[in-house]
C-alpha positions as CSV (number, residue, x, y, z in Angstrom):
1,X,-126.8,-74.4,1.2
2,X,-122.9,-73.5,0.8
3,X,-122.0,-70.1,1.0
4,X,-121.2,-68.2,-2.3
5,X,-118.0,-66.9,-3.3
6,X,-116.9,-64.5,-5.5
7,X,-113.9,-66.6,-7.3
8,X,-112.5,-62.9,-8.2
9,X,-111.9,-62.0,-4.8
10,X,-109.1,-62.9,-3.5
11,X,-108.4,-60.7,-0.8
12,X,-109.9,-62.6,2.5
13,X,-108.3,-62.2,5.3
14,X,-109.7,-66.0,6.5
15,X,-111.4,-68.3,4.3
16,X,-114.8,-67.7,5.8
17,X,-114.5,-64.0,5.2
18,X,-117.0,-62.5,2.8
19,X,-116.8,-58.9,1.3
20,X,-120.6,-57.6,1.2
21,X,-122.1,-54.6,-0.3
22,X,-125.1,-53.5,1.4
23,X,-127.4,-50.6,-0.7
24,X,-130.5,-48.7,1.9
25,X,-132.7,-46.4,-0.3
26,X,-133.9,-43.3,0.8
27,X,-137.4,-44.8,1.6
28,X,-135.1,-47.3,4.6
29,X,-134.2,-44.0,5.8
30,X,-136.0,-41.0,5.9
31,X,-139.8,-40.7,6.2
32,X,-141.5,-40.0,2.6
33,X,-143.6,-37.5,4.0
34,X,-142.3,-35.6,7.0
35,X,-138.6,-36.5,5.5
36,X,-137.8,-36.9,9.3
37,X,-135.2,-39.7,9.8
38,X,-136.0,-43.3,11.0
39,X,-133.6,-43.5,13.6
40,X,-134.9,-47.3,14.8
41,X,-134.2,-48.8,11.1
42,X,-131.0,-46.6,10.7
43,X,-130.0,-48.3,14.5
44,X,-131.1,-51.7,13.0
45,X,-128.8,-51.6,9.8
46,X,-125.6,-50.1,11.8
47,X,-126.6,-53.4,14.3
48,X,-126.6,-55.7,11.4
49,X,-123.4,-54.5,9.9
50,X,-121.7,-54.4,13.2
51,X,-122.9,-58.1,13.5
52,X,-121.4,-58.9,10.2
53,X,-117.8,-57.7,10.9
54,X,-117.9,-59.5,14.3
55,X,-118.6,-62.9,12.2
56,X,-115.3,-61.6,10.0
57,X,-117.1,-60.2,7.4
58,X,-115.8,-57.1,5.1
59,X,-118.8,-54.5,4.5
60,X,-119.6,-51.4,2.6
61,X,-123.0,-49.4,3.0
62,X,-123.9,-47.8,0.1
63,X,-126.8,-44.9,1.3
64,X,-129.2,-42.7,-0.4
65,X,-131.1,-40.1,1.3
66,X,-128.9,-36.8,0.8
67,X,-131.5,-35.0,-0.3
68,X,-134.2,-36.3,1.9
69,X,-132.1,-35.0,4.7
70,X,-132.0,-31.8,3.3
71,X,-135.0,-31.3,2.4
72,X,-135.9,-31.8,6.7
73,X,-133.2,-29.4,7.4
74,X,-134.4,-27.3,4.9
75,X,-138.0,-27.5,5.9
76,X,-138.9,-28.0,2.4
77,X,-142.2,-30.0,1.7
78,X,-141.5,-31.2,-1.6
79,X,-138.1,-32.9,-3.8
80,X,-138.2,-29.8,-6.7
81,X,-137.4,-31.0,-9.9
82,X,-134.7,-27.9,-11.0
83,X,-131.1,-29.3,-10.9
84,X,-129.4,-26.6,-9.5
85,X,-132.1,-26.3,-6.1
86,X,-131.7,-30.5,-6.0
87,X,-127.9,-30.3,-6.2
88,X,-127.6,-28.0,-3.3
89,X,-130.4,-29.3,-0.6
90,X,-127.9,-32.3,-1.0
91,X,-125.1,-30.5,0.0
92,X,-126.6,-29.5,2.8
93,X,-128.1,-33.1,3.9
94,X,-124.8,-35.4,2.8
95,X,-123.1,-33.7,6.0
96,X,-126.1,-34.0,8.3
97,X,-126.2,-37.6,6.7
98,X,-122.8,-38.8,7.4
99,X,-123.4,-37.1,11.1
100,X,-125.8,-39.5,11.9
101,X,-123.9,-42.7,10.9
102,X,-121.2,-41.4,12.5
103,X,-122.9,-40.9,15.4
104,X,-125.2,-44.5,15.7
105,X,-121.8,-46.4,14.8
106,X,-119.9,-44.0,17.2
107,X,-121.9,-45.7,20.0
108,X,-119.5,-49.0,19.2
109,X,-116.6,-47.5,18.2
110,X,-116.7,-48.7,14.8
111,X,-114.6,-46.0,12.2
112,X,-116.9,-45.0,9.2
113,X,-115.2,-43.1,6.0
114,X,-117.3,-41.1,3.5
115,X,-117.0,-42.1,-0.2
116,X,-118.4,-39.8,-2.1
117,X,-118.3,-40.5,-6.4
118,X,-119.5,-39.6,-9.8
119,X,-119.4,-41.5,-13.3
120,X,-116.9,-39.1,-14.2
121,X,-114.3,-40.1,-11.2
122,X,-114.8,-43.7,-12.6
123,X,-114.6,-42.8,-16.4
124,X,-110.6,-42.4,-16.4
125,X,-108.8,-46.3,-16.1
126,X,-106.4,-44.4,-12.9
127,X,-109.2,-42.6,-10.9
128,X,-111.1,-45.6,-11.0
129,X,-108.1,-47.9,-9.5
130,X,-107.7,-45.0,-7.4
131,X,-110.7,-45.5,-5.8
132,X,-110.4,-49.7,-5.5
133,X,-107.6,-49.1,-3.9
134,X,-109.0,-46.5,-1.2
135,X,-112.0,-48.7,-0.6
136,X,-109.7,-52.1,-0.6
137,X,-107.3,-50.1,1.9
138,X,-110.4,-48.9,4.1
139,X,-111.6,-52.2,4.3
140,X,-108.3,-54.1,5.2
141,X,-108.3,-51.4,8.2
142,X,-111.6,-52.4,9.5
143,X,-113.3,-49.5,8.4
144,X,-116.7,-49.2,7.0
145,X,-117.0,-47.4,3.6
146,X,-120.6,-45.5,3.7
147,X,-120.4,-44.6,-0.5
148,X,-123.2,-42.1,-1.9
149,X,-123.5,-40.3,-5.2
150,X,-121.9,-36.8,-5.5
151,X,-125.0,-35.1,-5.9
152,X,-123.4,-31.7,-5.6
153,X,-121.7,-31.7,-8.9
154,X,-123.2,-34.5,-10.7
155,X,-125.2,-34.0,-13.9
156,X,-128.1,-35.4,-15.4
157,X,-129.9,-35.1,-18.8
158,X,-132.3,-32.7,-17.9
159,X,-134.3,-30.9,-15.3
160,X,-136.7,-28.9,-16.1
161,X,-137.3,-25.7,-14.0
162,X,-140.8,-26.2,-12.0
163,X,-143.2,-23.0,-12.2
164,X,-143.4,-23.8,-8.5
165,X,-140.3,-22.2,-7.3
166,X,-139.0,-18.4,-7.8
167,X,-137.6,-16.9,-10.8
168,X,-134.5,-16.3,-9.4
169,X,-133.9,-19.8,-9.1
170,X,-131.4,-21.1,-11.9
171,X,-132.5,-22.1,-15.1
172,X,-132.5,-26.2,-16.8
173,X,-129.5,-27.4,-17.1
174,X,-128.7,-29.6,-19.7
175,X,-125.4,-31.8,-19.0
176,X,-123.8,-35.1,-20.4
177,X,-124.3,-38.2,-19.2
178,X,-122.2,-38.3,-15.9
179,X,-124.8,-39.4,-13.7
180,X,-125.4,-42.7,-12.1
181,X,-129.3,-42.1,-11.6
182,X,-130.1,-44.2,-9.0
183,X,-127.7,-45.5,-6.0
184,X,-129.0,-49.2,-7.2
185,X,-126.3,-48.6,-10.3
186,X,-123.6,-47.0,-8.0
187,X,-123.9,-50.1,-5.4
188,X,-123.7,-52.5,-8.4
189,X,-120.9,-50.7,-9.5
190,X,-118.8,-50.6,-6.1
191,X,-119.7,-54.6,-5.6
192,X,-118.2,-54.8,-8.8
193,X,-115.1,-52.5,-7.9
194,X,-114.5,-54.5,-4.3
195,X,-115.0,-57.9,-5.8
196,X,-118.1,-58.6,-3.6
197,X,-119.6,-62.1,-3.0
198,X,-123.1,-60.5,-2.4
199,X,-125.1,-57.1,-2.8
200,X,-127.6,-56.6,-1.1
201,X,-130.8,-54.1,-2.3
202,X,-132.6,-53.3,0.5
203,X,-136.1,-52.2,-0.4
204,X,-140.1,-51.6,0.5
205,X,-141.1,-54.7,-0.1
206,X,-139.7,-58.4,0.5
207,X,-138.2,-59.5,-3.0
208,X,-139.3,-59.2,-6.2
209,X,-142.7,-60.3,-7.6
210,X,-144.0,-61.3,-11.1
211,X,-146.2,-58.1,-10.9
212,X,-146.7,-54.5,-8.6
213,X,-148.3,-56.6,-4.7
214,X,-149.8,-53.3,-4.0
215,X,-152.7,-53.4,-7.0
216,X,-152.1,-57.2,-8.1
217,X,-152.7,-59.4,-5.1
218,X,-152.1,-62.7,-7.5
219,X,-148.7,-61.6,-7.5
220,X,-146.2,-64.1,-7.5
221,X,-142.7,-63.8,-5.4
222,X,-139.3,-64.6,-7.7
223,X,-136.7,-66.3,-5.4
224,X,-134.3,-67.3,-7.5
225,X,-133.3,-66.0,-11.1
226,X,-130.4,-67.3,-13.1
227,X,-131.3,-65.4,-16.5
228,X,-132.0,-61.2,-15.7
229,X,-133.3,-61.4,-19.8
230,X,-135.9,-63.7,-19.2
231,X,-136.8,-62.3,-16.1
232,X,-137.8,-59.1,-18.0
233,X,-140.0,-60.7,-20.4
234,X,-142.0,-62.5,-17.7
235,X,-142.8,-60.2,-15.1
236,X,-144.0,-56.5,-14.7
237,X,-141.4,-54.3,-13.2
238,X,-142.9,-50.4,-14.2
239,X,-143.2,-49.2,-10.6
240,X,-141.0,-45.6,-10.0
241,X,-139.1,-45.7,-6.9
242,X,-140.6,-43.5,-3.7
243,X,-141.3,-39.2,-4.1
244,X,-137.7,-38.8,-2.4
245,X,-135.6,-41.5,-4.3
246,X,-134.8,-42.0,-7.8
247,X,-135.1,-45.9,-8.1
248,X,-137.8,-48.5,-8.0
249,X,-137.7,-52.5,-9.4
250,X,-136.6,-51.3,-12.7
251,X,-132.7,-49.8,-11.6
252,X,-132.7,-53.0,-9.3
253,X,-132.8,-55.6,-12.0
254,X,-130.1,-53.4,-14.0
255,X,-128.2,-53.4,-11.1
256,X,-128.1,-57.3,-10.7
257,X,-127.4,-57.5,-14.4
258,X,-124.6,-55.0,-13.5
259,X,-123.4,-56.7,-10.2
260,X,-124.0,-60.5,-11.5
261,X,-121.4,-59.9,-14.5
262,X,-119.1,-59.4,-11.8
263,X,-119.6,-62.2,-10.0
264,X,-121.5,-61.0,-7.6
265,X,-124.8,-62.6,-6.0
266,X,-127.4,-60.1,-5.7
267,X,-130.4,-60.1,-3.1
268,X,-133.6,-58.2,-3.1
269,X,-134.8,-57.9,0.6
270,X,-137.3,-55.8,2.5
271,X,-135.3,-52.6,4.1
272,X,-137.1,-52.8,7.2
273,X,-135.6,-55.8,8.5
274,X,-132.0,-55.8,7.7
275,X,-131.3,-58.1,10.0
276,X,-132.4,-61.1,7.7
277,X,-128.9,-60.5,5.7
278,X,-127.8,-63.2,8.7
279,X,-130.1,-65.0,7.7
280,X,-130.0,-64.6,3.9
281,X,-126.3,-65.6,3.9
282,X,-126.5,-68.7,6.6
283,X,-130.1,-70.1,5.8
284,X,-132.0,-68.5,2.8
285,X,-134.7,-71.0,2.5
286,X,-136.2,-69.7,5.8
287,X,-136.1,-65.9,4.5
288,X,-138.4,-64.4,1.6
289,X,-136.1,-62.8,-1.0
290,X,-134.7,-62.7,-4.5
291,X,-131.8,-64.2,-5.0
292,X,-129.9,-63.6,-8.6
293,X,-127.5,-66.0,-9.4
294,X,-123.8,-64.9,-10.5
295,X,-123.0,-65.3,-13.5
296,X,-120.5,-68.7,-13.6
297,X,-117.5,-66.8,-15.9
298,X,-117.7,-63.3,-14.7
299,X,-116.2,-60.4,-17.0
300,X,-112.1,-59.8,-15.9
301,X,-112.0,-56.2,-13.6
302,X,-110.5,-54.3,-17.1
303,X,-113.4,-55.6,-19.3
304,X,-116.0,-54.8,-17.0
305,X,-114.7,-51.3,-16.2
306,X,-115.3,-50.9,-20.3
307,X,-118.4,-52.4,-20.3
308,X,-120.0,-50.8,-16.9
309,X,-117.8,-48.2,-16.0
310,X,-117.2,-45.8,-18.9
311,X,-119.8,-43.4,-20.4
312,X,-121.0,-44.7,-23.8
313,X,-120.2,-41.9,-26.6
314,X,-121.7,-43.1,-29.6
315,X,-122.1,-46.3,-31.8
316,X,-120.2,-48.4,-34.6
317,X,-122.5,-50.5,-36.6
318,X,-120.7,-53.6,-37.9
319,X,-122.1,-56.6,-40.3
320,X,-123.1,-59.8,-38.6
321,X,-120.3,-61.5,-39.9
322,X,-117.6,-58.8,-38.2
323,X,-120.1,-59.0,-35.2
324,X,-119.3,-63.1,-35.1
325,X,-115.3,-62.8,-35.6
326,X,-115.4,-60.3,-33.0
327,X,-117.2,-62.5,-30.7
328,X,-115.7,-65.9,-31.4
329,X,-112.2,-64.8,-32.4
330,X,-111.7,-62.3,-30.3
331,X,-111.0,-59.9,-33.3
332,X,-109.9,-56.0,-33.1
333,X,-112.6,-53.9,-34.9
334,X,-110.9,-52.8,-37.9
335,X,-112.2,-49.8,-40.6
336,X,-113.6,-51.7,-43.2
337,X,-115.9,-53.7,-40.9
338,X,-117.6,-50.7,-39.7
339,X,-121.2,-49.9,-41.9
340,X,-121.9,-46.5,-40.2
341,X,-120.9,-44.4,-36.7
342,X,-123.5,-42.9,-34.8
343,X,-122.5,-39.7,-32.5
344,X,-119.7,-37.0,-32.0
345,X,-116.5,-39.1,-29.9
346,X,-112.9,-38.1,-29.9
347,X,-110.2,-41.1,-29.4
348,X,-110.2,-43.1,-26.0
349,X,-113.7,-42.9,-25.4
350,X,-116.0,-46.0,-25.3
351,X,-118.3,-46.8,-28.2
352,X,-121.0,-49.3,-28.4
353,X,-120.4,-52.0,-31.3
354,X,-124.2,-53.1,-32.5
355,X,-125.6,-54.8,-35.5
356,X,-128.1,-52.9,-38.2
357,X,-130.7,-53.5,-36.0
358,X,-129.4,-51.9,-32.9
359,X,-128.3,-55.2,-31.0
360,X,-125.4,-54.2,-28.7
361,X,-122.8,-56.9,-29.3
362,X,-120.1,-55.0,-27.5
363,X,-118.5,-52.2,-25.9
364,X,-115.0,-50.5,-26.6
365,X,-112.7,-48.0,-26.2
366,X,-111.9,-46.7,-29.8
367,X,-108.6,-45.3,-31.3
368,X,-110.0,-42.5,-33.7
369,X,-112.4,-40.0,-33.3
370,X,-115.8,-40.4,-35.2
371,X,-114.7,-38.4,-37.5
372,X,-111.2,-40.1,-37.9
373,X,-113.1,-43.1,-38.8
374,X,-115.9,-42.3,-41.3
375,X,-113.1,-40.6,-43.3
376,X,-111.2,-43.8,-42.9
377,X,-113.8,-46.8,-43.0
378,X,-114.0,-47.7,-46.4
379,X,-110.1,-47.5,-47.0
380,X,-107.4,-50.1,-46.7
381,X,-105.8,-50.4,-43.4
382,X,-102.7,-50.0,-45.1
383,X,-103.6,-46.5,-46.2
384,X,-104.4,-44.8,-42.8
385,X,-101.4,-42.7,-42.4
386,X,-102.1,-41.6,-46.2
387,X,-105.8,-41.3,-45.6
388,X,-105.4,-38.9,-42.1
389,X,-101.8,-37.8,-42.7
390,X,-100.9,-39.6,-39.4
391,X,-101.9,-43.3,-37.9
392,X,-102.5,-43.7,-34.1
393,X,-103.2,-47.2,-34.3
394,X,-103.5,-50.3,-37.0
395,X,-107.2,-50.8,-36.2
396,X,-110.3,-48.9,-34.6
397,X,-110.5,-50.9,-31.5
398,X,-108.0,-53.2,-30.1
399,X,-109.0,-56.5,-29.0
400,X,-107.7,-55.7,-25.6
401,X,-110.1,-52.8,-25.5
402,X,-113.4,-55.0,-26.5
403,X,-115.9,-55.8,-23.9
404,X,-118.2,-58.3,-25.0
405,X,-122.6,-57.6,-24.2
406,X,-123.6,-60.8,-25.5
């Protein structure tokens, strides 16, 4: 089987060269119970990815477990469920955590650099090609980029405050939407930002099956999917990720629907043996996995950035016929074609552009604020400056800023 490549990337330094992205959950890396760390499988992945650059190949390790490790330093029993108490135990394992890559890639020498991100550092077009270009420079130097979630600072919708812990410990917080959730999204979205020819999601089991192995022993093993959609409707994927992580099969096909519209092949593989991504790469029919297929015309790095990167801040509903122009003629999204807005946005955040019945067609980056627009939507382009007293643009979204879902 030929080797894939990512037509996107074009920064190899030979032609055999492959950029890889390589995602461990917290379940490949501490123990679920004792949360102590599994040294002999966090040896075996530095091993694999020192064997990878020796074969020329350009990797980044993207690695959970911040709070697992905390919790052992800690000697907390169980993952609390108040944002505040889960937002500093990681603080105090990401150091510990980064100590022990350091230390098991010390042993060869190799450099490692800590990446750590948010949404929000992503969300502005300039941080965002800020942080290609650190992880493009790290890996030109030989370096390998180990990229985690800032947990310390990032936000999630809500966590409730458990009756479990004291009353002096902080109450819910309730926050936008600035979190990844899982570290399948993040790696999806660095493969995306490196131009990677494979991710890799290293998991509990060996790939994915048409239903849960553990209660369903009819099960079925997927090896190769070329349409995430159809997937969905054909196989059960409702199992939560482990007590420490925040993942499961679920956030790993949105991750290859993520990573594929890039361009990037992404694999399913059991965690415990990392050392098949040799084999994955060379010879796949000898290895059990899941292999999803890149998608043939991936999205350009600008569109995808819309469509991936950015928080989504509300909704434009548009007739089918709008929907159609924008899709076929690569039409701007102008006031008139707009039925109704959905949320509070200001100008230059991303919207969602859907039909009546709530199918996303695209994604943009709008000129007015929500309230701009439902003062101006039913007027006469011509008439903006009359309508508002002021006109920032000649349509809601330009074309430039459209990222097609469909």
């Amino acid at each position: 089987m030929v080797v894939y490549c990512n037509p996107q990337n074009t920064n190899r330094p030979t032609k055999s060269s492959l950029t890889l992205v390589i995602k461990v959950g917290t379940s490949s890396i501490c123990d679920e119970k004792t949360h102590y760390p599994l040294l002999g499988n966090l040896s075996r992945i530095v091993e694999t990815i020192l064997a990878l650059k020796r074969q020329g190949h350009r990797v980044v390790l993207v690695t959970s477990a911040a709070v697992g490790t905390g919790l052992r330093r800690l000697n907390m029993a169980e993952k609390p469920t108040n944002l505040a108490w889960i937002q500093a135990i990681a603080a105090v394992g990401q150091g510990r955590l980064m100590s022990m890559y350091d230390d098991l890639f010390g042993q060869f020498n190799q450099p490692v650099a800590q990446i750590l991100l948010t949404r929000n550092d992503l969300a502005d077009r300039s941080q965002y090609l800020n942080a290609v270009s650190c992880l493009e420079q790290l890996l030109d130097m030989g370096v390998v980029p180990i990229v985690n979630e800032n947990d310390t600072i990032s936000v999630s919708a809500s966590y409730p405050s458990p009756s479990i812990y004291p009353s002096s410990s902080p109450a819910p917080v309730h926050g936008g939407e600035i979190k990844f959730g899982d570290n399948d999204t993040l790696s999806a979205i660095t493969a995306g930002m490196v131009k990677a020819d494979y991710l890799f999601l290293m998991t509990d089991v060996d790939c994915l099956y048409s239903d849960n192995p553990r209660t369903n022993p009819d099960a079925k093993p997927i090896r190769v999917c070329d349409d995430i959609e159809r997937l969905r409707d054909e196989v059960t994927v409702t199992s939560p990720g482990s007590a420490l992580g925040t993942g499961g099969m679920v956030t790993k096909l949105v991750a290859a629907d993520l990573a594929t519209a890039a361009g990037v092949t992404t694999i399913i593989a059991r965690g415990s043996t990392p050392e098949n991504i040799l084999k994955i790469i060379d010879e796949p029919a000898h290895t059990l996995h899941t292999r999803f297929v890149a998608k043939p015309q991936p999205l350009k790095d600008r569109k995808w950035w819309i469509l991936h990167g950015l928080h989504t801040a509300g909704s434009i509903h548009v007739r089918s016929r709008e929907a159609k122009d924008i899709i076929t003629k690569n039409a701007p999204l102008l006031a008139h074609d707009i039925v109704k807005v959905e949320g509070n946005f200001v100008e230059h955040q991303a919207v969602k552009i859907v039909l009546d019945n709530n199918v996303m067609v695209a994604k943009g980056i709008v000129n007015y604020s929500s309230a701009e627009i439902q003062r101006i939507m039913h007027a006469n382009e011509s008439f903006i400056t009359n309508d508002l007293g002021y006109e920032d643009a000649d349509c809601i979204i330009h074309r430039d800023n459209i990222a097609l879902a469909l």
